[in-house]
DRENLO-162665 format. One record per residue (C-alpha): residue number from 1; residue in one letter; x, y, z. Coordinates in Angstrom, 3 decimals. Layout:
SITE  num  residuo         u         v         w
SITE  NUM        A         X         Y         Z
...
END
This chain:
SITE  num  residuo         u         v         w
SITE    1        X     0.000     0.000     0.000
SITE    2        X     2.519     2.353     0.578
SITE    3        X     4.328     1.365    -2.353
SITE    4        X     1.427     2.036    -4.092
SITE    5        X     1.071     5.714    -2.551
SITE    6        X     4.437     6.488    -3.585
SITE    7        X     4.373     5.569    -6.468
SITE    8        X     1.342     7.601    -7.134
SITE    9        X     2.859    10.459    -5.566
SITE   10        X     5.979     9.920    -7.800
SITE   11        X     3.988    10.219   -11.089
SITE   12        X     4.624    13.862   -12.930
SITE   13        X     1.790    15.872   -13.830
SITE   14        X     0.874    15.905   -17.394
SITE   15        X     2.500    19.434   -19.320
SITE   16        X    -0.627    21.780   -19.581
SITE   17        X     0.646    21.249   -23.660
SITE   18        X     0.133    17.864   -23.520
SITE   19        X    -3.334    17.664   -21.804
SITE   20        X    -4.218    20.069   -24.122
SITE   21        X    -3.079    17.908   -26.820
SITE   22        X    -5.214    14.917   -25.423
SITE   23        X    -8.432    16.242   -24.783
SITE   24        X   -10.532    16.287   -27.804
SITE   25        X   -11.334    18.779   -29.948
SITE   26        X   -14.430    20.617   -29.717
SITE   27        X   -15.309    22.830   -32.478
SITE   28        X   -17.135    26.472   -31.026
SITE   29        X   -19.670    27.981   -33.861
SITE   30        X   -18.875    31.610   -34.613
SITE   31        X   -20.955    33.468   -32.617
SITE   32        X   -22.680    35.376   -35.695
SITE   33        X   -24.615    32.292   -36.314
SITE   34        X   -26.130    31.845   -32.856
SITE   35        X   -29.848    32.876   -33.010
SITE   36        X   -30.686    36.277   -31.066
SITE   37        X   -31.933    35.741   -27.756
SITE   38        X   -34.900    38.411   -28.562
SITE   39        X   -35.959    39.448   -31.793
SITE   40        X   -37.087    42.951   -31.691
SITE   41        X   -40.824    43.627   -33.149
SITE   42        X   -41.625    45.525   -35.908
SITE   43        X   -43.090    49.474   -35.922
SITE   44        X   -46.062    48.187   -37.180
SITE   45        X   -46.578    44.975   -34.774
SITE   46        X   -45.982    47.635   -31.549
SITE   47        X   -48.397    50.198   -33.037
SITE   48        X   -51.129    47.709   -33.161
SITE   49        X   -50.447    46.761   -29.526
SITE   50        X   -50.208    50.553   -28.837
SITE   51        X   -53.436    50.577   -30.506
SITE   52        X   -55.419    48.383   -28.066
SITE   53        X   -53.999    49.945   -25.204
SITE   54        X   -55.234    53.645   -26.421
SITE   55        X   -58.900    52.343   -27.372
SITE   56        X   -58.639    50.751   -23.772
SITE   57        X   -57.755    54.352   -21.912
SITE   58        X   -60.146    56.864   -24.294
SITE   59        X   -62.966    54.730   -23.149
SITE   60        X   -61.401    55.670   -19.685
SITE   61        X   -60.603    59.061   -20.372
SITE   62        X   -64.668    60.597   -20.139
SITE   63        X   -63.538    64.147   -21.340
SITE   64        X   -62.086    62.580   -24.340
SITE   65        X   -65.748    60.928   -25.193
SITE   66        X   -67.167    64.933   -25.341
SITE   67        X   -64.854    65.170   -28.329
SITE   68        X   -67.654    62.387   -29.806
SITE   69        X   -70.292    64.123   -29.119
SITE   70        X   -69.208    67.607   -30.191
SITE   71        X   -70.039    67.946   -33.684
SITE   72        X   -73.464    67.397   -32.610
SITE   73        X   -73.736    70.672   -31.235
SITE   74        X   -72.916    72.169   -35.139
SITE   75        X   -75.951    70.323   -36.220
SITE   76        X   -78.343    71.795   -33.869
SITE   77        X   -78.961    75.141   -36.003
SITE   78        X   -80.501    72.752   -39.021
SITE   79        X   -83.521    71.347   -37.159
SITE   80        X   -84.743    75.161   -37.068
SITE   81        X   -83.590    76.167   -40.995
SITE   82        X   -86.139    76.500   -43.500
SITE   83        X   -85.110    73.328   -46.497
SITE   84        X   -84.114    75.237   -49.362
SITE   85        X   -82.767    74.275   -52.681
SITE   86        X   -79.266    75.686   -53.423
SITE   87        X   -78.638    73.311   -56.071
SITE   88        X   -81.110    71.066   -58.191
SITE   89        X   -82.112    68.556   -55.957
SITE   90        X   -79.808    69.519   -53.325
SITE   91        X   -81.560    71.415   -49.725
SITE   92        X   -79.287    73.686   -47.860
SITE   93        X   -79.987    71.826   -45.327
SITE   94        X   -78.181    68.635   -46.863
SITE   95        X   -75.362    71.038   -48.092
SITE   96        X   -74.228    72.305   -44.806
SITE   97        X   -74.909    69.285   -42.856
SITE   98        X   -72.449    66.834   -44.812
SITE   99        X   -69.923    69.470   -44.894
SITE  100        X   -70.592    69.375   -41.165
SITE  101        X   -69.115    66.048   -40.745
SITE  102        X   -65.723    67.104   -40.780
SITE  103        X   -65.990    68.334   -37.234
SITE  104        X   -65.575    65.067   -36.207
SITE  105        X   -62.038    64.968   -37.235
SITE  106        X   -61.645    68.684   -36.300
SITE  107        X   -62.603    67.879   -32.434
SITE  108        X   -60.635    64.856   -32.043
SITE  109        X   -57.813    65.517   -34.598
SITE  110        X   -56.933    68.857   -32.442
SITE  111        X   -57.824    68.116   -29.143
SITE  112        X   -57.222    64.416   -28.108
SITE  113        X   -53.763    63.699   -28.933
SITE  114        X   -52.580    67.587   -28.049
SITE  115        X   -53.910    66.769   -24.776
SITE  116        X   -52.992    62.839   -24.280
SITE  117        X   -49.612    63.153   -25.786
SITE  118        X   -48.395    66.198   -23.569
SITE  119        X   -49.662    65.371   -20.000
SITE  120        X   -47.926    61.645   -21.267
SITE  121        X   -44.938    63.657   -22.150
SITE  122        X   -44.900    65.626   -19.017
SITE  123        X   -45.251    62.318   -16.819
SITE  124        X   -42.059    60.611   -18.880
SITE  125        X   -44.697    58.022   -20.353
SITE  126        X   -43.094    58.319   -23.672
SITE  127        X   -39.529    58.615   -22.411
SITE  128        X   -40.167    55.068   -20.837
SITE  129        X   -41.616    54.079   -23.950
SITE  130        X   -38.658    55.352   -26.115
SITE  131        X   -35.834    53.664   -23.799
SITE  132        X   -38.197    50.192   -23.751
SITE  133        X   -37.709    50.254   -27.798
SITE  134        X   -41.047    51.598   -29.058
SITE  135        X   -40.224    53.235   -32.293
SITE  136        X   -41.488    56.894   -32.900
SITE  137        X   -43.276    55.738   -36.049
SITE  138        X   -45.223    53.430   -33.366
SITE  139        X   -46.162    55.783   -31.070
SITE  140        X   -47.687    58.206   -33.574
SITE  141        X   -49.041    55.527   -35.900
SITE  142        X   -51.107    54.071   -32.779
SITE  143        X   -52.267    57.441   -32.390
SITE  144        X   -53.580    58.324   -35.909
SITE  145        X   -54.932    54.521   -36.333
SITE  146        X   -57.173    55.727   -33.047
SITE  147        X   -58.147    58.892   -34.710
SITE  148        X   -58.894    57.554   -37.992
SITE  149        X   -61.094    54.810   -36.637
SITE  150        X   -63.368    57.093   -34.304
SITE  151        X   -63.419    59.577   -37.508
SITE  152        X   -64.807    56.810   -39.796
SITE  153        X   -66.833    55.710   -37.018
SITE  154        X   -68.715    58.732   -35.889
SITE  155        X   -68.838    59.945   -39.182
SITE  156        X   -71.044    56.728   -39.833
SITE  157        X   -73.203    57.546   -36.914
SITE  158        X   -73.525    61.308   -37.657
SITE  159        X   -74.243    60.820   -41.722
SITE  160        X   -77.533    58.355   -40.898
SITE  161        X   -78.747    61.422   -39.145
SITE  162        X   -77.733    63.466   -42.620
SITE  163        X   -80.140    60.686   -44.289
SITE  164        X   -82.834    61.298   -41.837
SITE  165        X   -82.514    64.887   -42.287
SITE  166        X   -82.115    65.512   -45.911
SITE  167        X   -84.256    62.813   -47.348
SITE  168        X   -81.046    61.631   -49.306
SITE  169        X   -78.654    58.599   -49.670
SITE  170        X   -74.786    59.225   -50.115
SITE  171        X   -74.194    58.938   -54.272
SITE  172        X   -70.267    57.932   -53.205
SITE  173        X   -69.899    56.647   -50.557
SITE  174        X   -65.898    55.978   -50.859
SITE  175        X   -65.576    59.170   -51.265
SITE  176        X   -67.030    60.521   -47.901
SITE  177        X   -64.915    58.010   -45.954
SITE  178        X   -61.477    58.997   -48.118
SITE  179        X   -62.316    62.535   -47.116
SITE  180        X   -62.520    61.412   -43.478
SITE  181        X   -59.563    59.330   -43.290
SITE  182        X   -56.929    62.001   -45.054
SITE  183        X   -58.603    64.792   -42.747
SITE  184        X   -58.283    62.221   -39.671
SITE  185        X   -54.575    61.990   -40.532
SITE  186        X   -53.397    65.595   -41.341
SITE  187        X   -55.447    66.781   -38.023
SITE  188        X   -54.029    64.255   -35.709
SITE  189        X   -50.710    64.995   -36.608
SITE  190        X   -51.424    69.296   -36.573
SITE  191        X   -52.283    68.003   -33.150
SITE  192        X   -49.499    66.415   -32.710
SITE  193        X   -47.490    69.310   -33.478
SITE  194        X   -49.681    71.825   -30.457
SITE  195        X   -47.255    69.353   -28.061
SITE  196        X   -43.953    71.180   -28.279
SITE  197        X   -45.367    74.132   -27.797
SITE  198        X   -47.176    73.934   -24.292
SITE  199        X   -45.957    72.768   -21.211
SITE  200        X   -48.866    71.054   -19.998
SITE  201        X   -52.187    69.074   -20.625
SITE  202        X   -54.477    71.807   -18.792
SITE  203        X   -53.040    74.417   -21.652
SITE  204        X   -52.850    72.156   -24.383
SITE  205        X   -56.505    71.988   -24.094
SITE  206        X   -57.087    75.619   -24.200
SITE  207        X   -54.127    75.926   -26.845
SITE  208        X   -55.701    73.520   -29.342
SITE  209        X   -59.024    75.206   -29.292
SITE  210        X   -57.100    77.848   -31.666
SITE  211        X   -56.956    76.232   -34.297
SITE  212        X   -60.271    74.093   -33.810
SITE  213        X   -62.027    77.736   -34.592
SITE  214        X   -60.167    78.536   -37.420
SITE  215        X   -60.832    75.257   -39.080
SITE  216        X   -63.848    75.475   -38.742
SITE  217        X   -64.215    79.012   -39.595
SITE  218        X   -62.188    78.712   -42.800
SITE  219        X   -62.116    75.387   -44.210
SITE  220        X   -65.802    75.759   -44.859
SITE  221        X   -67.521    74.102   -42.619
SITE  222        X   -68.956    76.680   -40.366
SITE  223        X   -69.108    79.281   -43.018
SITE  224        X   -69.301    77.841   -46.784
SITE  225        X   -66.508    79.176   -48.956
SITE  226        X   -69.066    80.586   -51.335
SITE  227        X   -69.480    83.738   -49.189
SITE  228        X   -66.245    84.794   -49.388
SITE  229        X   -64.418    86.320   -52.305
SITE  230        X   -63.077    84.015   -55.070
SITE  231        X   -59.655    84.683   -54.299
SITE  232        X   -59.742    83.832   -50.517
SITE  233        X   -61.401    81.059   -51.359
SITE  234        X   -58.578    79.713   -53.598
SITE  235        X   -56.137    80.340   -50.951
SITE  236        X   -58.433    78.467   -48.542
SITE  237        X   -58.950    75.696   -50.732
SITE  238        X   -54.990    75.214   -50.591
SITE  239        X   -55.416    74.288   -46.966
SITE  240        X   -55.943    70.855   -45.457
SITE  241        X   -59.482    71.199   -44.495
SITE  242        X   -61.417    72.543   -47.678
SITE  243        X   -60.574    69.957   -49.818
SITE  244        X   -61.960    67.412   -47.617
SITE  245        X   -65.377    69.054   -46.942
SITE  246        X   -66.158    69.521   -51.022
SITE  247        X   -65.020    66.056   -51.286
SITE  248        X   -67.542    64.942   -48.292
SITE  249        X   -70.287    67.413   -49.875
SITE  250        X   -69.315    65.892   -53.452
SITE  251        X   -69.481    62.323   -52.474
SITE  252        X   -72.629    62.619   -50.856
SITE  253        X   -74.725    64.820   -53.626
SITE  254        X   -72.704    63.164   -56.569
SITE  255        X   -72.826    66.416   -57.905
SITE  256        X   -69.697    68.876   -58.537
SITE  257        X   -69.500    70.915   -55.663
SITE  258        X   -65.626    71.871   -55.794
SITE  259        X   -66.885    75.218   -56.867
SITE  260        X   -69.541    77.492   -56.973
SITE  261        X   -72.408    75.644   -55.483
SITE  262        X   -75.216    76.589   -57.908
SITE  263        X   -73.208    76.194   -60.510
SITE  264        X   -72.762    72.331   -59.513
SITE  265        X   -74.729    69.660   -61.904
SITE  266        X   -74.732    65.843   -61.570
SITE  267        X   -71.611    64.167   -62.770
SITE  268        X   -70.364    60.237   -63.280
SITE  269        X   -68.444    58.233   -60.710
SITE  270        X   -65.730    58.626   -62.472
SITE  271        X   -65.359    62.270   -63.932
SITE  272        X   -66.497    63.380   -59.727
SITE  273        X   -63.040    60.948   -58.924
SITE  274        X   -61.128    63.355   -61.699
SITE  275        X   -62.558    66.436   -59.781
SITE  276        X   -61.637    65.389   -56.575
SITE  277        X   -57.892    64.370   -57.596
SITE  278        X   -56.889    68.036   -56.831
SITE  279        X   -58.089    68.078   -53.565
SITE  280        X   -56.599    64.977   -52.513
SITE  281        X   -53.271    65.822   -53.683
SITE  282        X   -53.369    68.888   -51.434
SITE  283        X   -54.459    66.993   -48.849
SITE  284        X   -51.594    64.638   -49.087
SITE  285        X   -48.811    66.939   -49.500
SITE  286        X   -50.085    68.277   -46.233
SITE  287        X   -49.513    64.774   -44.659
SITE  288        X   -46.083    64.866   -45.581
SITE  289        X   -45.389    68.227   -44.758
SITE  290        X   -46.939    67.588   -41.231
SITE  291        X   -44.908    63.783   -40.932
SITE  292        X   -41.777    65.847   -41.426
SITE  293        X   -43.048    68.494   -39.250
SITE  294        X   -44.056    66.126   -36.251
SITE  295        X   -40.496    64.295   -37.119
SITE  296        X   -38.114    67.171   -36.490
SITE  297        X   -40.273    68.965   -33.468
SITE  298        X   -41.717    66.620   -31.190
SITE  299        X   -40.163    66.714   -27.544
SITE  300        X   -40.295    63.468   -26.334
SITE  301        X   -38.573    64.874   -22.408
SITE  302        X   -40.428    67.265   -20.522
SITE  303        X   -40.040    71.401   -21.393
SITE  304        X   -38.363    71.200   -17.948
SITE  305        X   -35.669    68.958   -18.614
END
């Protein structure tokens, strides 16, 4: 036994060269081939989530439900006007009231996201959001998708009572809801762009009432762009919002009303589309404009930082 001990003891260690050289060989991948332990998600798959989440708090939010029921208050004044013609077959009544729908995108274009998106600012909601790894594109995508959908939505609701009140049916349809959904995204992101600019959600309210007025005073709705001079109008009709409500009043009359009202007549599907082409490209290099606007001016840190 202790023969055995010593002998043990006796015995070199192996070289740290050789016991390399006799253990086997074990081959290590690169490490660019190893998959990613998390695979970031796409701008549009965290807008839709963002999208849930901001049906889930407007429901919440019960002054941003008065922004629903606002544009009812512009249709009040036509259950007490006398049904004139201004057009064949058109009643003035019909005429204003399906320009009217546009302040449904006006109130919640302006006012929700001015609102949301600064007192979320202010409270480093979107800071968190931006260091988690939610895109910018998702943030403000989530916000026009909710726009766009209470737009369409409301503007549903509100044209039935057009039907009921004028004794017509929409001629197009599509066209109506086009006018909504461009006007839903050029207003959310004028909205968008009240945010820099205030340092809170109490005066971002009060702020985006501003330019709720003067939509509504000059893009036709409130006061038709017939009754002021031709040239005004022109430079009005270069603006977001005028475009929209002929297209809304076009689409529902089927009748070319992208001018001088009594000098509208009847027209095809397809020669009112070729009327309205104008109007939509104005409306869409507004978009743009706005996109690049919201881009290069958002705050996403509080004023006080």
């Amino acid at each position: 036994m202790a023969h055995t001990l010593t002998s043990t003891k006796n015995t070199p260690d192996l070289q740290p060269d050789a016991a390399a050289e006799s253990a086997p060989t074990v081959p290590i991948a690169p490490a660019e081939s190893a998959a990613p332990a998390y695979a970031p998600r796409s701008s549009f798959s965290q807008a839709l989530t963002l999208l849930r989440t901001e049906f889930t708090l407007f429901v919440r939010y019960k002054t941003a439900l008065l922004y629903l029921i606002l544009p009812a208050a512009f249709m009040i004044p036509f259950f007490t006007m006398e049904n004139e013609e201004v057009a064949p077959g058109v009643t003035i009544i019909g005429y204003l009231m399906s320009g009217s729908l546009m302040a449904v995108s006006i109130a919640l274009g302006l006012m929700h996201p001015s609102n949301v998106l600064t007192t979320r600012r202010e409270n480093l909601v979107l800071k968190r959001l931006r260091v988690g790894g939610v895109s910018p594109a998702a943030i403000h995508g989530s916000m026009i998708g909710l726009i766009v959908v209470l737009s369409l939505a409301m503007g549903l609701v509100y044209g039935a009572v057009l039907v009921y009140m004028s004794g017509s049916t929409p001629s197009n349809l599509a066209m109506m809801l086009l006018a909504l959904f461009l006007s839903a995204v050029s207003l959310t992101l004028m909205g968008t762009l009240i945010t820099p600019l205030v340092r809170n959600g109490e005066i971002a309210q009060m702020a985006a009432m501003v330019p709720v007025l003067l939509t509504l005073a000059m893009g036709g709705v409130m006061v038709p762009l017939e009754a002021v001079p031709d040239s005004v109008a022109a430079v009005l009709r270069l603006l977001p919002i005028a475009p929209a409500v002929d297209m809304l009043r076009s689409g529902f009359h089927g009748m070319d009303f992208f001018g001088h009202p009594e000098d509208a007549q009847a027209v095809g599907t397809l020669e009112l589309w070729t009327l309205a082409l104008p109007g939509i490209g104005v409306q869409l290099v507004w978009i743009a404009v706005l996109g690049y606007l919201v881009h290069r001016y958002f705050r996403w840190d509080p004023r006080k930082a």
